[in-house]
N, C-alpha and C positions, 0 to 999 in steps of 0.2 A: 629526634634524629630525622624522622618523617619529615617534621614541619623546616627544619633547617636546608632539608634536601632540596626540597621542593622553592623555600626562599632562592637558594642558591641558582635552582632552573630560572627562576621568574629574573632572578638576576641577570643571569646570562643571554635568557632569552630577547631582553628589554636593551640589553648592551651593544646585542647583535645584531637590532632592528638599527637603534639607534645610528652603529657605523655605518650599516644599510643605507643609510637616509643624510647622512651628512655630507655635501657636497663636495667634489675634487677641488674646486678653485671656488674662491670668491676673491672678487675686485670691490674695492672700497674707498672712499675717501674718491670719488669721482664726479662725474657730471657724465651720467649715460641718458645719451640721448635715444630712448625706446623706439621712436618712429612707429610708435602704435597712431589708433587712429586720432586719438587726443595729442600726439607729439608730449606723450607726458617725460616727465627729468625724471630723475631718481639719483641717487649715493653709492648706490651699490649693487651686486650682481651675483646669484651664486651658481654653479654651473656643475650639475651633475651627468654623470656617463656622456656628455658631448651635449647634453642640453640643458638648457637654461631652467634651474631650480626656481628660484625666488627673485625678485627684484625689488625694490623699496629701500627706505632710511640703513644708514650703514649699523646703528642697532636690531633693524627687524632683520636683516639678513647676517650680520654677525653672530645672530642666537642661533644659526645653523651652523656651526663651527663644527668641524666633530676632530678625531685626534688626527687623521691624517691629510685633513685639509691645507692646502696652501691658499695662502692671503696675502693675497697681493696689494700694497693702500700705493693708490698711483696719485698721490698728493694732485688733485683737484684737475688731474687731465682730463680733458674729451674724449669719451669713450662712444661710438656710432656701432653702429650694423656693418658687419663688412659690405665693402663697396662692389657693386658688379658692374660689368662693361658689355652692354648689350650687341656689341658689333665688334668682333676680332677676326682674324687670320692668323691663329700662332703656329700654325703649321708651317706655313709660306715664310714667316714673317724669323723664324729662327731661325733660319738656314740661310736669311739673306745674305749675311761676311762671311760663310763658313768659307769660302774659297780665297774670298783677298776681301781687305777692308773696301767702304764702299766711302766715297767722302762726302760731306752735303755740296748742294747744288746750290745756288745762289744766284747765278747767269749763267747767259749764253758757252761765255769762251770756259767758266767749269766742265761744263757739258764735254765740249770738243776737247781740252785740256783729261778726262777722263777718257775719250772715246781714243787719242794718239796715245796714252800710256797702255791703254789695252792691246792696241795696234803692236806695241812694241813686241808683249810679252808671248801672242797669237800666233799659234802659225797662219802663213799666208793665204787668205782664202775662209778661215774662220769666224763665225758670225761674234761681234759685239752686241750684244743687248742691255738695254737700260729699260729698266721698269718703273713703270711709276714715278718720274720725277714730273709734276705735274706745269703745264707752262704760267699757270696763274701765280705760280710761288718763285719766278726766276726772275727777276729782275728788270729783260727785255719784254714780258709777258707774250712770248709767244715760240713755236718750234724751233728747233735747229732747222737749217734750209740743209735740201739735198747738196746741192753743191756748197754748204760748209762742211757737212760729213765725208762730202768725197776726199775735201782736200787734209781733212781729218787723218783720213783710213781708205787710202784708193782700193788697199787691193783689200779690203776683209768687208765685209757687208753688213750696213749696220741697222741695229732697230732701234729707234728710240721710240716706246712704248708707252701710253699714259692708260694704259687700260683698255679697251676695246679701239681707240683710235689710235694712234703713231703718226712718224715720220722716219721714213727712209732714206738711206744715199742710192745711186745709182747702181751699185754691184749689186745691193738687196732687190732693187724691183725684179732686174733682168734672171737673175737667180728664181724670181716669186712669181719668172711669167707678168710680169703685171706692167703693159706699156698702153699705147695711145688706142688701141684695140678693145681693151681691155673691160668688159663688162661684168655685173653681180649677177650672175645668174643662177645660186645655188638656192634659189626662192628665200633665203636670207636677207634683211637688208643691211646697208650700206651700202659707200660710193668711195670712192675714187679720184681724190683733187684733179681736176686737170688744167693746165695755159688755156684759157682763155684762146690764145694767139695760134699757138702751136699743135694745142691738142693733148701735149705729152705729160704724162702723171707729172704732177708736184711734189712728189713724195711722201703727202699726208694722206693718211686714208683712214677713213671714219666705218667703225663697227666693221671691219677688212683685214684686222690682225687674222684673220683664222687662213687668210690666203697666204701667208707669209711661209715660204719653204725654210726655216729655222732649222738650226742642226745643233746638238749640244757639243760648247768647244771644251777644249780636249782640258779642264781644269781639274782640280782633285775635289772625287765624287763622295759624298759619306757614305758611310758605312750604317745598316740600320741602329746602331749603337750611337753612332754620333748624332741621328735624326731626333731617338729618344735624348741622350742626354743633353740638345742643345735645346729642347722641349722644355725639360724639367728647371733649366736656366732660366727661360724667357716666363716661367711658371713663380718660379722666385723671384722672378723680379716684377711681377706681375703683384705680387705678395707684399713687394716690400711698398708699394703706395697702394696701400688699402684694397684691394681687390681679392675676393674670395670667391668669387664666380662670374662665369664668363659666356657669350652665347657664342658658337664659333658658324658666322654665319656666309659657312661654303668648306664645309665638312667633307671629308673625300673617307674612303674604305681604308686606305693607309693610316692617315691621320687619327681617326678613331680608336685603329686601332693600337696606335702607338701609345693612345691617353690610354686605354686598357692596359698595354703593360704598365704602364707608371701606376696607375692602381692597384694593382698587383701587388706591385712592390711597395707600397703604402708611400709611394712621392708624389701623388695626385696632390696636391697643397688648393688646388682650386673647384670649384665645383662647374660642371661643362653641362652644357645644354647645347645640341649640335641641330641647324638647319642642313642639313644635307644636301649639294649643290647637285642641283640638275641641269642639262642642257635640255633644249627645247627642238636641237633639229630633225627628231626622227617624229616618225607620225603621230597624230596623236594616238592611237588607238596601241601604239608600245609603250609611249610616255604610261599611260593608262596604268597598262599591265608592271612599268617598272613602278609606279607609286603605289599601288596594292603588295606589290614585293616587299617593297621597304616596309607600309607597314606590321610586316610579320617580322622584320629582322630583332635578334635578340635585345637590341640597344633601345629598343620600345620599351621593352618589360620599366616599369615604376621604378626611378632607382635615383636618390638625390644626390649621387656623384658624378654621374654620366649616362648624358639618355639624348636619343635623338628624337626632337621634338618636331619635328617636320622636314619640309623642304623648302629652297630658294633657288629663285631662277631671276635672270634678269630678263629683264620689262623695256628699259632705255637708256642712254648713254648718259655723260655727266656732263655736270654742269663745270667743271673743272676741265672738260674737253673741249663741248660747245655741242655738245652734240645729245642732253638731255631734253625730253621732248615737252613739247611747249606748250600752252594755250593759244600763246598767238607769236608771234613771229620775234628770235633772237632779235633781230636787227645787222644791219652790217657790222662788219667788228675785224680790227687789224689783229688785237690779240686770239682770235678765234678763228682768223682765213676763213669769214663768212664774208661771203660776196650775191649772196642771194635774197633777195628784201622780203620772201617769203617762206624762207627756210624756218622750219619750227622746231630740227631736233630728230630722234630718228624711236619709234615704235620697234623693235627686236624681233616682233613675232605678231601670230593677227591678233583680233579681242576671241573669235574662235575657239583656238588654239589658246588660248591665256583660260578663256571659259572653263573650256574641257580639263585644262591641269588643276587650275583652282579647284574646279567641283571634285575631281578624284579624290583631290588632298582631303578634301572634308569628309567627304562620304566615308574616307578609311581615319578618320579622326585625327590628322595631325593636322597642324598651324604651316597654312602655306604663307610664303613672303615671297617678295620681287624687289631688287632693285630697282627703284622707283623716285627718281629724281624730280623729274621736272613736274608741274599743275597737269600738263597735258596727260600726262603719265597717269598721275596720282587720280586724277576723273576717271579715264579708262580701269585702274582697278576698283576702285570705292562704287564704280558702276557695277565692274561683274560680280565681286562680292554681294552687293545689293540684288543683283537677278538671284543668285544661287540661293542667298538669305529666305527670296520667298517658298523657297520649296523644299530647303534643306537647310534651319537653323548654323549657322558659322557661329555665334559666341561663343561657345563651349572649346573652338577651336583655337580662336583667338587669332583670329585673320591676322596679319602682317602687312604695313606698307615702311618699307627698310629706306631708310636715307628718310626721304619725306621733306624732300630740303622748301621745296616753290610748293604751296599752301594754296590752299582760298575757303572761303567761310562756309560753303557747301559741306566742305570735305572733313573740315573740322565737327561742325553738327551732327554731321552723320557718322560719325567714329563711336561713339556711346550708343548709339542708338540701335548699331548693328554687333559691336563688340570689336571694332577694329582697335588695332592695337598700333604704336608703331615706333619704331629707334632709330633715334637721332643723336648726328656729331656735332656737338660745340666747336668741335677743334677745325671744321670747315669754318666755320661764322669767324673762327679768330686768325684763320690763315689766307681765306678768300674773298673777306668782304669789302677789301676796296677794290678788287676786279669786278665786282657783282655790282658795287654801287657805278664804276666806271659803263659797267656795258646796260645795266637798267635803268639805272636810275634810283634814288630812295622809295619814291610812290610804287614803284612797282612791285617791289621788295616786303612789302606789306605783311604778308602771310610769309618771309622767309623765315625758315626753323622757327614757327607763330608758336612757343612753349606755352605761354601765359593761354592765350585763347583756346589751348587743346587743355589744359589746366582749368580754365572757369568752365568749359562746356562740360567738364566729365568725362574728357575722355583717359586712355592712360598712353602715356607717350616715359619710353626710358632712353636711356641715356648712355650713349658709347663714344666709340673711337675710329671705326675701320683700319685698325690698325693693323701694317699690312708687311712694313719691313723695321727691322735693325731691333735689337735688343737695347732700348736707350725711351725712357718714358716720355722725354721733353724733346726727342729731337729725331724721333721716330717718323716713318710716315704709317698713317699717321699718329700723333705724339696721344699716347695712353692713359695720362695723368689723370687720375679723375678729379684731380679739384682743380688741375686748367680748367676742367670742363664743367665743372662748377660755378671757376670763377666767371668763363666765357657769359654760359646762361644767365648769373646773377648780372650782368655788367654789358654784357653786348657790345664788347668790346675787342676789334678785329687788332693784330700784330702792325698792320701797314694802313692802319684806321682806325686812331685814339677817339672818336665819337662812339654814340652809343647807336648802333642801329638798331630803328625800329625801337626805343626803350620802352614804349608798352609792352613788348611778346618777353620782355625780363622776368624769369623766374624771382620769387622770393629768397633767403637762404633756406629756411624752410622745405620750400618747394625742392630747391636743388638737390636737398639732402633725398625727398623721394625718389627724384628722377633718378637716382644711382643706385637706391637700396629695392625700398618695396615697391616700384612700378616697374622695376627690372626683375623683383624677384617673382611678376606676374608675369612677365613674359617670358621667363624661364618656367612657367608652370610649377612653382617650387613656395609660392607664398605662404602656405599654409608651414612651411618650414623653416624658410629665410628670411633676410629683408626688413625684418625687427626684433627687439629684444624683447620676447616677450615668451611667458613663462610656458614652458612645452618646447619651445622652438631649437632650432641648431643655434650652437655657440659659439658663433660668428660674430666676430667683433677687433676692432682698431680703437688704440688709443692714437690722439693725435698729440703734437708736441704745440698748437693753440685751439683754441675756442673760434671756430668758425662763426659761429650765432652770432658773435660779437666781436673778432677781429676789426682790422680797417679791410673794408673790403677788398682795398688794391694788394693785399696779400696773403687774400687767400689761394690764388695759384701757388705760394712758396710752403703751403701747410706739408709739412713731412709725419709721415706715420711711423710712429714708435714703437710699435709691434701690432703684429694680423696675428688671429688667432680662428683656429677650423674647428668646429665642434668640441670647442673647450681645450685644444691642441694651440700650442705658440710654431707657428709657421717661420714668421720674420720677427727681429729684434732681441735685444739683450735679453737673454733670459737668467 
């Protein structure tokens, strides 16, 4: 009786380790692509409490069966790391049609054809603004003129915005104060088009949108309800092409905290790492005390759904404006209204002031970033990080240079050496680069988004979007897809420019696959988590509907994802 008791313990004891131990999901009959550091395959996958149990032959991980497992056999799909997008906006970027649809831009007279339909709906005297439609992607390749907006919209004042530069009609200057008088004196820079002849504003004005007297028109406003649920929208759809973590790089206190309630309520489907957008106009010596603030704030503490990982400030304009800063001189240029043979771009702030904010960031251990366009730009910080480097190690931080578009071989060797890090958009290279070959040239273009040379030197560079308006992955600005941006990098190949630019700075597919998984999941500070299938780690993972390794490579931008899944959770797809 003794001995039977006691069988029966050993029994139960053995039976209840065992369900202990048998994993919730296993995937089988597949091609998982690990992205360890051998890029080893494997069959199969089994995924316990949100992380990866076993990996190997669909026999060594089938013998982990237990009775309440699901097994999933995805007849010889491509199974990856979920994808991350080291450069978004989906704060900004969901709210952009909550008021009225927005339509794409294509030319000039779209432009003006939206700016008179707005005109209609407005009352008299209310501002139109357009953001972001950039003049490299319009047809004309260059602004609306003031006097086409007047005859647009005489009586409503209009902005059209590409980012830190614009073009205005005439109701907007006079309204913004801004005539032939008119100078930058708030120790900021930018300037001010003006005639040549007359004197009087052109209506463009570079790094000047902050003078602009804007008023919000009278449209229907959301409700914090509607901020969040058009959030948790742009999150699923974020989901449904491979994407399970995101850096959002220009974080605001709202926004954070909006991705906090969705975590809350368990609809966080993505994993967030937030740069927290700073300005740069108050002195340094407050800048100071506001970056030692942040780092005590609670979204510090360790936590691999949501955490802010630094700060970002901008550095210099775009190169999509004409106003990103240079090594040597833009050149004249009709699509850019440079008319100065030694205009080089415009610096935002001093090296100073850049100094003093970089070093705060480090000393209090987050990863400072700058938009940081142009060579001239990117020397200026690869410089003060290298000062700060000798007295106060950056690696651990994981410096940041964002965009990182105009290169040079300096800048690339010294990125491993000091631990600089940095994120870059394909989706520029495939929507701008016959304006970039039109105003530089090919030679010049050399080190443009140079993937391949930041890849042979060791350094880690990931891989994004800036994606900034419309819930739409392919027609976004800019468009989110991460295997356009894939394809971009493997191909080098621009929308309005079937050559390959530059094809030595081409990723591998290989390569590509890093750039989106594990050298994003290094810049998210999360590697030891994400980023590869590998045993311990979160269970993060897309099946795809082809085999990217070996597709034709002209379609791998059309590669669709068949289901994302979060820590062993089915996020998107038939389940």
């Amino acid at each position: 009786m003794n001995y039977s008791l006691a069988s029966f313990s050993a029994l139960l004891l053995s039976t209840s380790i065992t369900f202990a131990q048998a994993p919730d999901l296993i995937l089988h009959n597949a091609k998982i692509v690990t992205v360890d550091e051998k890029f080893t395959i494997v069959q199969a996958m089994a995924i316990k409490d949100g992380k990866i149990l076993k990996t190997g032959s669909n026999e060594e991980v089938l013998k982990t069966k237990g009775a309440t497992t699901v097994v999933k056999d995805v007849a010889g799909k491509t199974v990856l790391p979920g994808l991350i997008d080291s450069h978004v906006h989906p704060a900004g970027a969901a709210m952009h049609e909550f008021d009225h649809p927005i339509p794409a831009f294509e030319t000039i007279q779209d432009v003006l054809d939206y700016i008179k339909a707005r005109a209609k709906v407005l009352p008299k005297g209310e501002w139109i603004v357009l953001r972001q439609v950039f003049i490299t992607r319009l047809k004309e390749q260059r602004y609306p003129t003031k006097a086409e907006m007047d005859a647009a919209a005489p009586l409503h004042p209009v902005l059209y915005s590409t980012g830190p530069d614009a073009s205005l009609n005439s109701l907007a200057l006079k309204l913004s104060k801004i005539d032939k008088d008119f100078k930058v004196n708030d120790g900021g820079a930018g300037q001010v088009d003006k005639d040549v002849k007359t004197g009087e504003p052109t209506g463009i004005l570079r790094n000047c949108t902050r003078f602009v007297k804007t008023s919000q028109p009278s449209q229907r406003q959301p409700t914090e309800a509607d901020n969040i649920e058009r959030l948790h929208l742009l999150l699923k759809d974020y989901n449904s092409v491979g994407l399970t973590g995101i850096i959002d790089r220009g974080a605001g206190t709202s926004s954070l905290e909006r991705f906090k309630k969705l975590k809350d309520a368990d609809k966080l489907t993505v994993r967030l790492a937030a740069s927290y957008s700073m300005g740069t106009g108050s002195p340094l010596e407050t800048l100071e005390k506001d970056i030692a603030k942040l780092a005590t704030h609670p979204m510090r503490a360790p936590d691999n759904m949501i955490r802010i990982i630094g700060i970002k400030i901008f550095l210099d304009g775009g190169m999509l404006t004409g106003s990103a800063y240079m090594q040597k001189p833009w050149g004249l240029s009709k699509i850019y209204s440079i008319d100065d043979p030694t205009y080089r771009g415009l610096l935002f702030l001093s090296r100073d002031k850049l100094l003093g904010m970089a070093h705060a960031t480090v000393k209090n251990g987050m990863q400072f970033t700058a938009h940081t366009v142009g060579d001239g730009a990117v020397e200026t910080l690869v410089g003060v990080y290298e000062e700060i480097n000798r007295t106060t190690p950056v690696r651990s931080t994981r410096p940041c240079i964002t965009h990182s578009n105009f290169m040079f071989k300096d800048a690339v060797e010294k990125m491993p050496k000091i631990g600089i890090v940095a994120d870059i958009q394909p989706a520029w290279l495939y929507l701008d680069s016959h304006t970039l070959v039109s105003q530089f040239g090919v030679e010049r273009l050399e080190y443009f988004q140079p993937l391949q040379s930041i890849f042979k030197a060791g350094g880690i560079v990931g891989g994004g979007s800036d994606h900034m308006q419309r819930i739409d992955s392919m027609n976004s600005v800019n468009p989110y897809n991460p295997f356009l941006g894939m394809s971009v990098a493997i191909n080098r190949k621009g929308k309005y420019y079937p050559q390959k630019l530059r094809p030595e700075q081409a990723l591998t597919r290989e390569q590509a696959i890093r750039f989106y998984t594990m050298n994003n999941s290094h810049l998210m500070f999360l590697e030891k988590e994400t980023g590869s299938l590998e045993v311990g780690k979160q269970g993060d993972f897309i099946v795809l509907d082809r085999d990217i390794l070996t597709c034709d490579e002209d379609t791998i931008a059309q590669t669709k994802c068949l289901a994302t899944y979060l820590s062993g959770k089915q996020v998107h797809g038939v389940k």
